[in-house]
C-alpha positions as YAML, in Angstrom:
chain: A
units: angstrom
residues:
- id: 1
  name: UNK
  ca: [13.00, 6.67, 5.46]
- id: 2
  name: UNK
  ca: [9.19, 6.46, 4.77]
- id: 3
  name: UNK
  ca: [9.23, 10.25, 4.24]
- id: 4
  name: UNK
  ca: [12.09, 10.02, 1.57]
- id: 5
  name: UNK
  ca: [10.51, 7.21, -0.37]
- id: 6
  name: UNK
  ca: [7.33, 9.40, -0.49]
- id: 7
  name: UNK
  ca: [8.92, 12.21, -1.57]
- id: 8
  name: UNK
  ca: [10.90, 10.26, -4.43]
- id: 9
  name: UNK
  ca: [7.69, 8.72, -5.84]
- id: 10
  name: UNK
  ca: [6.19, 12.15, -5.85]
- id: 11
  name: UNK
  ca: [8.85, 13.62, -7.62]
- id: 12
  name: UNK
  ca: [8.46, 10.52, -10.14]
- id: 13
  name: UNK
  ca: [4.83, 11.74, -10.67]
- id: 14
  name: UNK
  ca: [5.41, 15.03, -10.53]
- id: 15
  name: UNK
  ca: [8.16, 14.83, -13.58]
- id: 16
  name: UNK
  ca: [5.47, 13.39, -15.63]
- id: 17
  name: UNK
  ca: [2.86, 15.78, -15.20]
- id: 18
  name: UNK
  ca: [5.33, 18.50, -15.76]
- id: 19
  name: UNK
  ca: [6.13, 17.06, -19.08]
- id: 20
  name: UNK
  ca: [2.56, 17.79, -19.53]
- id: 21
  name: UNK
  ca: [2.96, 21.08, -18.34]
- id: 22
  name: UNK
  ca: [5.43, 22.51, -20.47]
- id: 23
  name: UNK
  ca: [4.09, 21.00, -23.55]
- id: 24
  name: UNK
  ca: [1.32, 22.36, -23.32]
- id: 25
  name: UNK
  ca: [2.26, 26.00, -22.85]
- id: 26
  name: UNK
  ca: [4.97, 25.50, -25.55]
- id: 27
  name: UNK
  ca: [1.52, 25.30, -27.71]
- id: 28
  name: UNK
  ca: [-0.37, 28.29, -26.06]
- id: 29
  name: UNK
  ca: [-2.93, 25.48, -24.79]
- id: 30
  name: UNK
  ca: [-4.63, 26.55, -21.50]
- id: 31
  name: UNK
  ca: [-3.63, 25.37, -17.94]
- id: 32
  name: UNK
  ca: [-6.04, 25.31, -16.06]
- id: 33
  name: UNK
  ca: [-4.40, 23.71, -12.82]
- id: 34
  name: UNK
  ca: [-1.02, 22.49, -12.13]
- id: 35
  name: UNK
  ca: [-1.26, 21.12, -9.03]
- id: 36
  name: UNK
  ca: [0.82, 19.18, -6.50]
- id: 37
  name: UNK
  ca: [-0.24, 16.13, -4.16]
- id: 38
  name: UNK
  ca: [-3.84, 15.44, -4.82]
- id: 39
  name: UNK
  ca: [-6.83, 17.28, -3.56]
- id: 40
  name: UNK
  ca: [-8.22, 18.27, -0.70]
- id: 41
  name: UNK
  ca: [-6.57, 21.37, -1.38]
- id: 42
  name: UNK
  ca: [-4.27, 22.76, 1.18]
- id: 43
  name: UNK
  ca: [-3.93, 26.22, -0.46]
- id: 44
  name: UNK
  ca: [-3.48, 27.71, -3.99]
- id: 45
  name: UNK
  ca: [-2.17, 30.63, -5.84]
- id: 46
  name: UNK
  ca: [-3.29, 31.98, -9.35]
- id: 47
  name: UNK
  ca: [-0.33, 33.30, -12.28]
- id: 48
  name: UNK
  ca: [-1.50, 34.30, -15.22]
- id: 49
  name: UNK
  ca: [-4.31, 31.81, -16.42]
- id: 50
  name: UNK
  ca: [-2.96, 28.89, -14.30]
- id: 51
  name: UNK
  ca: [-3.78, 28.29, -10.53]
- id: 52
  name: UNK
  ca: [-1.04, 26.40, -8.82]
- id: 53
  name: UNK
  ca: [-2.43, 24.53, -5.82]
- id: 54
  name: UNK
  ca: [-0.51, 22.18, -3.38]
- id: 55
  name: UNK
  ca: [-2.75, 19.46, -1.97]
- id: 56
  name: UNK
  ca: [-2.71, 16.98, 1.43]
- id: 57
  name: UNK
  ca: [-2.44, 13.61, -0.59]
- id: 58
  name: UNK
  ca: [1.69, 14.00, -1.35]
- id: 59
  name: UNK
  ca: [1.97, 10.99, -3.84]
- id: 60
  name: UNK
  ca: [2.74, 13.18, -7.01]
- id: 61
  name: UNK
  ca: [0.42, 15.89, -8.88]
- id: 62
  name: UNK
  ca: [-1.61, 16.62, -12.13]
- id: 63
  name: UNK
  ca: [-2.29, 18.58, -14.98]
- id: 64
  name: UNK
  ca: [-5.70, 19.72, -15.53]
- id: 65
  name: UNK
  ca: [-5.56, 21.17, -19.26]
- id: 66
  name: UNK
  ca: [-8.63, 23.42, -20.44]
- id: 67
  name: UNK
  ca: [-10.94, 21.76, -23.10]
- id: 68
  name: UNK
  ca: [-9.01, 18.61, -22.25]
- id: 69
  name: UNK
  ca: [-12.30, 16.08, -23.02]
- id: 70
  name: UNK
  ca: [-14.28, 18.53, -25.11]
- id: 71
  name: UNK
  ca: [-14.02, 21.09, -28.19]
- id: 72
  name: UNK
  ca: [-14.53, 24.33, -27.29]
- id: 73
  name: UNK
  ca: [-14.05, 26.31, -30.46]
- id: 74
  name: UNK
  ca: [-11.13, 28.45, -28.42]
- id: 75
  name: UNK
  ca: [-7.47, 28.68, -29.42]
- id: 76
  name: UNK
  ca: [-6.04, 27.02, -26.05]
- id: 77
  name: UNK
  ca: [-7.99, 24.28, -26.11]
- id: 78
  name: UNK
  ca: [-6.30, 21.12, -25.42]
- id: 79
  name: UNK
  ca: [-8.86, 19.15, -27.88]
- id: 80
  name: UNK
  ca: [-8.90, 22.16, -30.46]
- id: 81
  name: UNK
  ca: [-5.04, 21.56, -31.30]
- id: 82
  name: UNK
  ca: [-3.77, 20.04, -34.39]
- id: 83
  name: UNK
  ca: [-3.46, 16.09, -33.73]
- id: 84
  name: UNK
  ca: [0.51, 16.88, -33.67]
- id: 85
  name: UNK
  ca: [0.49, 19.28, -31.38]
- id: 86
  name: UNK
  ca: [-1.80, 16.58, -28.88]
- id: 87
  name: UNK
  ca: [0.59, 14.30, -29.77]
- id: 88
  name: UNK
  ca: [3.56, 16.14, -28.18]
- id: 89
  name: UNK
  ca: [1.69, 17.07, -25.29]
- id: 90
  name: UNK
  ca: [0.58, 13.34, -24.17]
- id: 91
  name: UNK
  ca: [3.85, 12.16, -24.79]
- id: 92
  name: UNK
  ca: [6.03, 14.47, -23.05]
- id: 93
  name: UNK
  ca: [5.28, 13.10, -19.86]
- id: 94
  name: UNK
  ca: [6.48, 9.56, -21.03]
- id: 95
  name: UNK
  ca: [9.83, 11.52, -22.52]
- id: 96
  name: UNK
  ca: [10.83, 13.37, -19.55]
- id: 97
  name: UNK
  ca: [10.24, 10.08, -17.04]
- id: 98
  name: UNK
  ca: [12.84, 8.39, -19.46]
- id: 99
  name: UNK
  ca: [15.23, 11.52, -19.43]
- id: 100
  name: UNK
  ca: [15.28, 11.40, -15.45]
- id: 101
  name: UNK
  ca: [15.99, 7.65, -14.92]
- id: 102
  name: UNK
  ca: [18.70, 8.43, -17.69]
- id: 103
  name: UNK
  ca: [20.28, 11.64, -15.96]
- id: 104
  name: UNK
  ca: [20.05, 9.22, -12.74]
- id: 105
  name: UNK
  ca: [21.80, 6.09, -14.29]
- id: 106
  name: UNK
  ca: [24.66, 8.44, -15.81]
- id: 107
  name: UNK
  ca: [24.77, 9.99, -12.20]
- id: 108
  name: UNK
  ca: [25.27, 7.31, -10.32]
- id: 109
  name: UNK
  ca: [27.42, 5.23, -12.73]
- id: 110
  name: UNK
  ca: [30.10, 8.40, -12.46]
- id: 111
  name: UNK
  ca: [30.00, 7.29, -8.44]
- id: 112
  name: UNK
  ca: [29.59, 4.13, -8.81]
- id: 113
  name: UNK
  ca: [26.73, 2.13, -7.37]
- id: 114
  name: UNK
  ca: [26.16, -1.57, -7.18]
- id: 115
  name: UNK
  ca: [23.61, -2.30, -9.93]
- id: 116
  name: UNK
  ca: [21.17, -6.00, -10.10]
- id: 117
  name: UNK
  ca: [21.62, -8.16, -13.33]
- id: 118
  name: UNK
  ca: [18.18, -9.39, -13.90]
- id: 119
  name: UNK
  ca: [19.38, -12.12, -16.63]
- id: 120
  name: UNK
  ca: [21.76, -15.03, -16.41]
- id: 121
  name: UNK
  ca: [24.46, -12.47, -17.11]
- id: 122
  name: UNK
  ca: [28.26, -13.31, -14.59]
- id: 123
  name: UNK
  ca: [28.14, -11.39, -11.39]
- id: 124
  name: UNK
  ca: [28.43, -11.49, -7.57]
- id: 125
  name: UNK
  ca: [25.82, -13.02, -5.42]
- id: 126
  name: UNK
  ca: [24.69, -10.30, -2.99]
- id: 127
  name: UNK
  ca: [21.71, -11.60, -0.34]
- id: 128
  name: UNK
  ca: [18.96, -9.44, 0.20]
- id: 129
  name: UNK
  ca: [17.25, -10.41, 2.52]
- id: 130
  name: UNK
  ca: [17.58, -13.38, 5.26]
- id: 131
  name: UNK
  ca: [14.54, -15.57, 6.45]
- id: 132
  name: UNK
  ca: [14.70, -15.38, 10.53]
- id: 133
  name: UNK
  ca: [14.91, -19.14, 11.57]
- id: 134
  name: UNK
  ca: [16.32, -20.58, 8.68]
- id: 135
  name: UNK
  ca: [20.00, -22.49, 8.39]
- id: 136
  name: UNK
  ca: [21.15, -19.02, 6.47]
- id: 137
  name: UNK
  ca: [20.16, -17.05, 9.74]
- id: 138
  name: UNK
  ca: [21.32, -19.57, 12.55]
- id: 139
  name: UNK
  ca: [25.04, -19.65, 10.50]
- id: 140
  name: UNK
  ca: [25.17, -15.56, 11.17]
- id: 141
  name: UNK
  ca: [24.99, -14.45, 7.17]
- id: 142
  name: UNK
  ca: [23.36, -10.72, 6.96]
- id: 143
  name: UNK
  ca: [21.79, -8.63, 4.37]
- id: 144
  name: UNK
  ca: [24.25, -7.14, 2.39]
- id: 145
  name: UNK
  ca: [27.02, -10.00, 2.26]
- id: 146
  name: UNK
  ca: [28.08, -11.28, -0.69]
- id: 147
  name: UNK
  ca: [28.52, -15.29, -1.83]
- id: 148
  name: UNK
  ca: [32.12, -16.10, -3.51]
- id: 149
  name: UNK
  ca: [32.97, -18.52, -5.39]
- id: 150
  name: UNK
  ca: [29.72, -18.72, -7.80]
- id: 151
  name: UNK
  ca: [29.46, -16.34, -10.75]
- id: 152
  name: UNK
  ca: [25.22, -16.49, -10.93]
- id: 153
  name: UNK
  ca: [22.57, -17.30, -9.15]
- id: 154
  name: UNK
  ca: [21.86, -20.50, -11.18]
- id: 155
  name: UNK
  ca: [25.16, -22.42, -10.51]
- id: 156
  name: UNK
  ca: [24.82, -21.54, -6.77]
- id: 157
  name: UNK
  ca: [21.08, -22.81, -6.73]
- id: 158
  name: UNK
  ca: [22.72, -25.85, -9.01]
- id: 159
  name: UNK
  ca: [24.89, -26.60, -5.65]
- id: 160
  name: UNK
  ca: [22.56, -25.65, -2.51]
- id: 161
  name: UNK
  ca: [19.94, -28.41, -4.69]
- id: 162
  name: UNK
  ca: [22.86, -31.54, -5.06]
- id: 163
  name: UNK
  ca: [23.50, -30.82, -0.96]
- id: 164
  name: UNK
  ca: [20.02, -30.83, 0.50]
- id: 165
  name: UNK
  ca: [20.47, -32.30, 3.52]
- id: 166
  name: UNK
  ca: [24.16, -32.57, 3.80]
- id: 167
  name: UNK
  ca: [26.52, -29.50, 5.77]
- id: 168
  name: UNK
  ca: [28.31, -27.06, 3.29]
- id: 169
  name: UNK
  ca: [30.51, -24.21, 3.33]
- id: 170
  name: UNK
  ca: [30.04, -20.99, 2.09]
- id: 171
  name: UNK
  ca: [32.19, -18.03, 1.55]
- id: 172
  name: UNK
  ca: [31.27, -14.93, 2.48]
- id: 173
  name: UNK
  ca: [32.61, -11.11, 1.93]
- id: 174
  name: UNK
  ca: [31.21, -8.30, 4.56]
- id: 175
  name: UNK
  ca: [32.04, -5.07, 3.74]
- id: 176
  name: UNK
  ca: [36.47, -6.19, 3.72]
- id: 177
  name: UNK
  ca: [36.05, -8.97, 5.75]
- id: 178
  name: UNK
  ca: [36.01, -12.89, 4.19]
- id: 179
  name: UNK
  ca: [35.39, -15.62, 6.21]
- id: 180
  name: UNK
  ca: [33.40, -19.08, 6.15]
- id: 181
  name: UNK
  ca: [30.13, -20.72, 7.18]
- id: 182
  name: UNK
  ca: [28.75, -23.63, 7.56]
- id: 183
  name: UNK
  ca: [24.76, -24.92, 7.27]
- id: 184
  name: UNK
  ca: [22.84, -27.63, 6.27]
- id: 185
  name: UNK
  ca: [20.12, -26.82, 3.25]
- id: 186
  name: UNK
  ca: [16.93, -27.92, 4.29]
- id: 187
  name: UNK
  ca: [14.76, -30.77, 2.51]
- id: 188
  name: UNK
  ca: [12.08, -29.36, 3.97]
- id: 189
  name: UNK
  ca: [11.73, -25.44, 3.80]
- id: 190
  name: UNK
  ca: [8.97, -23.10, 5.00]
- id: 191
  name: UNK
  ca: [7.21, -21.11, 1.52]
- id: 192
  name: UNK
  ca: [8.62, -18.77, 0.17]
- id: 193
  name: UNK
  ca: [11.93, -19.41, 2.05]
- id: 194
  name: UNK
  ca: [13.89, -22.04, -0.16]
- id: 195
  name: UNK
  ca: [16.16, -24.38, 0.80]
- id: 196
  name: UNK
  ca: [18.78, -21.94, 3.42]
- id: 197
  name: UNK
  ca: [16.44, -19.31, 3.94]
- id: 198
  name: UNK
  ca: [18.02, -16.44, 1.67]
- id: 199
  name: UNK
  ca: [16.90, -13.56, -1.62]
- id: 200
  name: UNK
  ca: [19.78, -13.05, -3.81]
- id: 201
  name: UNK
  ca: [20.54, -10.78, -5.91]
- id: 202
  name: UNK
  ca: [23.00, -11.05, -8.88]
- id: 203
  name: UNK
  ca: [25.12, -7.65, -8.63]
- id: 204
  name: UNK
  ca: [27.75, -5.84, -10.59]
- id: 205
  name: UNK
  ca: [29.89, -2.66, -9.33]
- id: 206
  name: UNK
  ca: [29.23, -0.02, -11.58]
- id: 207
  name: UNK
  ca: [31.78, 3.20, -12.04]
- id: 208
  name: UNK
  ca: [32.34, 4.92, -15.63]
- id: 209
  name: UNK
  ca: [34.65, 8.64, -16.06]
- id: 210
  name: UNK
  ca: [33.00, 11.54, -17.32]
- id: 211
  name: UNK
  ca: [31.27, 12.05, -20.11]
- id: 212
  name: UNK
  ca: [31.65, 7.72, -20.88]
- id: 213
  name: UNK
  ca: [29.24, 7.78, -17.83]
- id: 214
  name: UNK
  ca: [26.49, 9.23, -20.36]
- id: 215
  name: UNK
  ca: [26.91, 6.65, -22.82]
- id: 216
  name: UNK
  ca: [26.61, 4.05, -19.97]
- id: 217
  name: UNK
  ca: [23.34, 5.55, -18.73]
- id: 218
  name: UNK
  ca: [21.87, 5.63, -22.17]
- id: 219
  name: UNK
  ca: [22.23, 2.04, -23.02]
- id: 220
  name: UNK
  ca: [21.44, 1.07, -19.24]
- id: 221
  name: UNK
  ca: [17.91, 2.81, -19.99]
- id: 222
  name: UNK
  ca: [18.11, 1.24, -23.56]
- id: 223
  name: UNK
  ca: [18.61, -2.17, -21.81]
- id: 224
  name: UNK
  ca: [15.87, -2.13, -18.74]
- id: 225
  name: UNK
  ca: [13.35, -0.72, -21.19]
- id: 226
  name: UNK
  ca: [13.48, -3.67, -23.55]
- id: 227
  name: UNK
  ca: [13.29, -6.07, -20.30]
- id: 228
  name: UNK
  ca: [9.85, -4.12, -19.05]
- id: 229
  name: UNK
  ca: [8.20, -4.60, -22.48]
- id: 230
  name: UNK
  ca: [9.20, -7.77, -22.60]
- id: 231
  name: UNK
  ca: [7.82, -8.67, -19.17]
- id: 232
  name: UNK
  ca: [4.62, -6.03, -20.03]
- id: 233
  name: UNK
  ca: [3.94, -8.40, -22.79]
- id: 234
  name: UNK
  ca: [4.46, -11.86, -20.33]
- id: 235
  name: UNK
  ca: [2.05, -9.74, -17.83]
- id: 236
  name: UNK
  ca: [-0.69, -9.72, -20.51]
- id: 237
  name: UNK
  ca: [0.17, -12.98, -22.23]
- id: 238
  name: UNK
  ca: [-0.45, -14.59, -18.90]
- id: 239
  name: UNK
  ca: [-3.86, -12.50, -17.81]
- id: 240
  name: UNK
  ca: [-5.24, -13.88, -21.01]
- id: 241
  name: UNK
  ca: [-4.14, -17.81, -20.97]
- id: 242
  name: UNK
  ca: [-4.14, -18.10, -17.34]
- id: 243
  name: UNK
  ca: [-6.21, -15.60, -16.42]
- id: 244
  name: UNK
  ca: [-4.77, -14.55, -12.93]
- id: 245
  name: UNK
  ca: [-2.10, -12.07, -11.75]
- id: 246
  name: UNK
  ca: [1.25, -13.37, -11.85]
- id: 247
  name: UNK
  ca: [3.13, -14.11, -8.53]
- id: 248
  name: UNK
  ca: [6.21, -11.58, -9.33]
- id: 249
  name: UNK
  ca: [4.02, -8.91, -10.10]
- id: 250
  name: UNK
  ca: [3.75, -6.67, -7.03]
- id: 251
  name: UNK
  ca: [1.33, -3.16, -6.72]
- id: 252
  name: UNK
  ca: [2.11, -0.32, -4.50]
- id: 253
  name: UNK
  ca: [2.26, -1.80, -1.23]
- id: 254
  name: UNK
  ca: [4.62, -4.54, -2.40]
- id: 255
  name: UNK
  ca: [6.67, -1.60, -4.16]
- id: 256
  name: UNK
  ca: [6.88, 0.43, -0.50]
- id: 257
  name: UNK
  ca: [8.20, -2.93, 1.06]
- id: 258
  name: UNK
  ca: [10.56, -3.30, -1.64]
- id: 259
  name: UNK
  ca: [11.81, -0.03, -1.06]
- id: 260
  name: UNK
  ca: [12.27, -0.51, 2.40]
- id: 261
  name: UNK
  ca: [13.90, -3.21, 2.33]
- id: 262
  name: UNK
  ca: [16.61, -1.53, 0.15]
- id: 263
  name: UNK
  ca: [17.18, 1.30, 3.05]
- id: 264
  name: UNK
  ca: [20.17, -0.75, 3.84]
- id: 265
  name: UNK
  ca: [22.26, -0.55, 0.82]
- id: 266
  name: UNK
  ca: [22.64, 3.16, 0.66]
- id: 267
  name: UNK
  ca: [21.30, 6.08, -0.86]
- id: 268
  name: UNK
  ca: [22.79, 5.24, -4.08]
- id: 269
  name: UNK
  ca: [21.21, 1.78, -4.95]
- id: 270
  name: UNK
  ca: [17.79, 3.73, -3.43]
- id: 271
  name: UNK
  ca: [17.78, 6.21, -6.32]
- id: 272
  name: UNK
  ca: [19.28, 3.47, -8.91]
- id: 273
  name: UNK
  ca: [15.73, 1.89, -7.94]
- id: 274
  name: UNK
  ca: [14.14, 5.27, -8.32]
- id: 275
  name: UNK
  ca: [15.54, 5.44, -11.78]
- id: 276
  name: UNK
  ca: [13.96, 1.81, -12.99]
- id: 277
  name: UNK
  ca: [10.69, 3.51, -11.48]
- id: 278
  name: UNK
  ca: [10.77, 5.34, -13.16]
- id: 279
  name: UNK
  ca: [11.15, 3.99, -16.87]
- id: 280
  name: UNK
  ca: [8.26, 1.90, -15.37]
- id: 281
  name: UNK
  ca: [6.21, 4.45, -14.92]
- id: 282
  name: UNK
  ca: [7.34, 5.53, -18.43]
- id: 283
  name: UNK
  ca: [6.41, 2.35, -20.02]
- id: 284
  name: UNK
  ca: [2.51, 1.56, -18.31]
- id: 285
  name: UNK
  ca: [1.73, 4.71, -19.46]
- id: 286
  name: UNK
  ca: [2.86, 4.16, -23.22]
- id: 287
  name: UNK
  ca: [0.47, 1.27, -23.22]
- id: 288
  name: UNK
  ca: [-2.85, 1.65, -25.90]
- id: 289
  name: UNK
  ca: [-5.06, 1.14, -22.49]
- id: 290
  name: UNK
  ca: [-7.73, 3.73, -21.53]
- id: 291
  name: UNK
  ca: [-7.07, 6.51, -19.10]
- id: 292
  name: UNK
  ca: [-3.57, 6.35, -20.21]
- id: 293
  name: UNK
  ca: [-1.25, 8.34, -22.00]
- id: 294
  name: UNK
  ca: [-1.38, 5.35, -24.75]
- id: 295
  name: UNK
  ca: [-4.44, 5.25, -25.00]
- id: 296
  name: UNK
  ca: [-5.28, 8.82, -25.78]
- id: 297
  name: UNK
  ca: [-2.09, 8.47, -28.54]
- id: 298
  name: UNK
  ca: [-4.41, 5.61, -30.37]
- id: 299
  name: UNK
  ca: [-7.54, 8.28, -30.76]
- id: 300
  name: UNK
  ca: [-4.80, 10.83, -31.43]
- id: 301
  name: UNK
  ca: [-2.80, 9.09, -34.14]
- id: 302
  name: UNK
  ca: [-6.12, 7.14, -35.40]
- id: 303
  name: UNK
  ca: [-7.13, 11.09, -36.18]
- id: 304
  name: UNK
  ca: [-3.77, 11.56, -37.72]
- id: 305
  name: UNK
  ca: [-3.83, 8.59, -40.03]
- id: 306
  name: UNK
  ca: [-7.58, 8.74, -41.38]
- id: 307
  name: UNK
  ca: [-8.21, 12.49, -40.90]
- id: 308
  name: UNK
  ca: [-11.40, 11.55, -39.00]
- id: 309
  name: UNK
  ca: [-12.02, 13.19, -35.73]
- id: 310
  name: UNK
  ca: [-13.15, 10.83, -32.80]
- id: 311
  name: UNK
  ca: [-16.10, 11.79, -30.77]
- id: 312
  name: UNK
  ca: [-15.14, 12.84, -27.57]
- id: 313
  name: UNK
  ca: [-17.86, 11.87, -25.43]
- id: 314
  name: UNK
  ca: [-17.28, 8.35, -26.76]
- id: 315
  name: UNK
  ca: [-13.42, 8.54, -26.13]
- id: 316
  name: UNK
  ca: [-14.37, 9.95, -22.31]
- id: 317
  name: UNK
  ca: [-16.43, 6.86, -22.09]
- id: 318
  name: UNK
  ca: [-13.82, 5.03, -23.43]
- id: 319
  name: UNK
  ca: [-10.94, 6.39, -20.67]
- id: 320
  name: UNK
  ca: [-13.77, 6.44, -17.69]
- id: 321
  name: UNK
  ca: [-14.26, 2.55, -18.61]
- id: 322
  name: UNK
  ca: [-10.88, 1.90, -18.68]
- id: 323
  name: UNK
  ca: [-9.95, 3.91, -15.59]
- id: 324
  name: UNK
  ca: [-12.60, 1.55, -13.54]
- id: 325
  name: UNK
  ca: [-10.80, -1.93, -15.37]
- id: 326
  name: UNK
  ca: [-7.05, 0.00, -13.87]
- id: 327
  name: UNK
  ca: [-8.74, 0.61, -10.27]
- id: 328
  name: UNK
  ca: [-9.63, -3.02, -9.93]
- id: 329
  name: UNK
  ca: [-6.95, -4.90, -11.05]
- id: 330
  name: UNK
  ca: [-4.95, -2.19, -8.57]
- id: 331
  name: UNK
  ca: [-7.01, -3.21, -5.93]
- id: 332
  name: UNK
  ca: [-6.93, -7.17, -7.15]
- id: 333
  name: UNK
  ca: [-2.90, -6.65, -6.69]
- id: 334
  name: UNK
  ca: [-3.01, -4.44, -3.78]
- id: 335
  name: UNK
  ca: [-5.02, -7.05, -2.08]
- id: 336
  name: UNK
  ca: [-2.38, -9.94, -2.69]
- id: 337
  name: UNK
  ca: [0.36, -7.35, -1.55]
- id: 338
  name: UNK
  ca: [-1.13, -7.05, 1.56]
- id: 339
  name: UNK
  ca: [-1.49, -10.41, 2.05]
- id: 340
  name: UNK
  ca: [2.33, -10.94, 1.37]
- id: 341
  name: UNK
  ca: [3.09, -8.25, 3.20]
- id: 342
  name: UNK
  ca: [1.42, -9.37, 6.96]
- id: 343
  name: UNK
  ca: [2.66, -12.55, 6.39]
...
């Protein structure tokens, strides 16, 4: 399972870059590597001007385009192209992480896959996970059974809050089975845990017939791309007022336990997640921050719009700072990861 989820973020990664990739020989512009994992190299073969290399590190790859931070006066030059042509190339790799959480949502819809609702939309209650110890636990409920009788997650917490303390009865569905439990919601609850000891999801069964399954997948990555630039902008909002990471955001150790936590629900919702990854991925890098694809696109269309070329040394200053500022607040969330994660 470990080895599947590293070979699905790699593939993430590696879409990206290639975006990159074919871009840029669309335009003639050199590539200089394409390569895949990150160094030390394992070994490498050379095609025409490009040396393709495959490297120990497998989380993803890179481009490495010729003239990429400096003019060179040559033809294939990454930084000797017209600002359009730049344009295209720094983009792509946003446009084809969008296309393949697309082609997965309008996959997976034609199967039918059990998809979260992230809003107050109706649904089913699905747990996700079950604290050990807590009334939830001790009354036999499992990962993977569903709550009747409430249609989202804020009329059930409504309940489980007017019967703390007092025994109630639950519903559950397991796979075809129904049956009923009883517990008492704690007063008093361990962190974290809540009041019976359960994360729930709000879920809705997903199945559309060809080709209606495209349309679904388009406005299903329509619809989670608004949500993560409306959260991107809560992110920030809250660095700046409160000045501190916020509790829901998790880095890439909190990702990997998400992930294997979701072993299992299937294949299916695994790659559904795979898909939202990737739009994620999609959206950081659209952002106008150094060292990523936005940021280059502000010097790019800021050459566009005043016909002023930027100084590249002072742009790779620009990126290098702003590649430092990304490392530490990876590390700052990392850290916090880790300390949810041994916990």
């Amino acid at each position: 399972m470990v080895l599947l989820i590293i070979i699905f973020i790699a593939i993430l990664i590696l879409v990206h870059e290639f975006g990159h990739f074919l871009l840029a020989k669309n335009f003639k512009v050199k590539v200089e590597e394409f390569g895949i994992g990150f160094p030390p190299r394992i070994f490498k073969f050379k095609k025409d001007e490009t040396i393709y290399s495959f490297n120990l590190v497998p989380l993803g790859g890179f481009v490495r385009l010729y003239g990429e931070n400096e003019k060179t006066g040559s033809l294939d030059s990454f930084s000797d192209q017209p600002p359009k042509n730049r344009l295209f190339i720094v983009l792509a790799g946003i446009v084809f992480n969008i296309f393949l959480a697309y082609f997965i949502f309008s996959f997976i819809s034609l199967t039918g896959f059990i998809k979260p609702i992230f809003d107050n939309s109706p649904g089913n209650l699905m747990i996700f996970d079950v604290a050990s110890s807590s009334p939830a636990k001790i009354a036999g409920l499992e990962k993977g059974d569903f709550i009747l009788g409430f249609s989202n997650f804020k009329d059930f917490k409504n309940f489980i809050n007017e019967n703390l303390g007092k025994e109630i009865e639950l519903k559950i569905k397991r796979k075809n089975d129904i049956f009923t439990v009883k517990l008492v919601p704690r007063i008093n609850f361990p962190k974290n845990e809540g009041a019976i000891g359960v994360s729930i999801f709000t879920v809705d069964y997903i199945k559309e017939k060809f080709p209606l399954n495209f349309v679904y997948g388009a406005r299903l990555t329509f619809d989670y791309l608004s949500q993560m630039f409306s959260k991107i902008y809560e992110i920030l909002k809250n660095l700046i007022t409160v000045k501190k990471v916020p509790q829901d955001v998790v880095g890439p150790v909190g990702i990997f336990k998400i992930l294997l936590n979701l072993k299992d629900f299937g294949i299916k919702y695994l790659i559904f997640v795979f898909g939202v990854l990737s739009l994620n991925l999609a959206v950081i890098n659209i952002l106008p921050f150094p060292a990523l694809d936005g940021g280059r696109l502000i010097f790019i269309l800021f050459e566009m719009l005043s016909g002023k070329e930027v100084n590249k040394n002072l742009e790779s200053i620009f990126h290098l700072i702003g590649f430092v500022i990304l490392i530490l607040i990876a590390i700052l969330v990392t850290i916090r990861d880790v300390r949810i994660f041994i916990l």
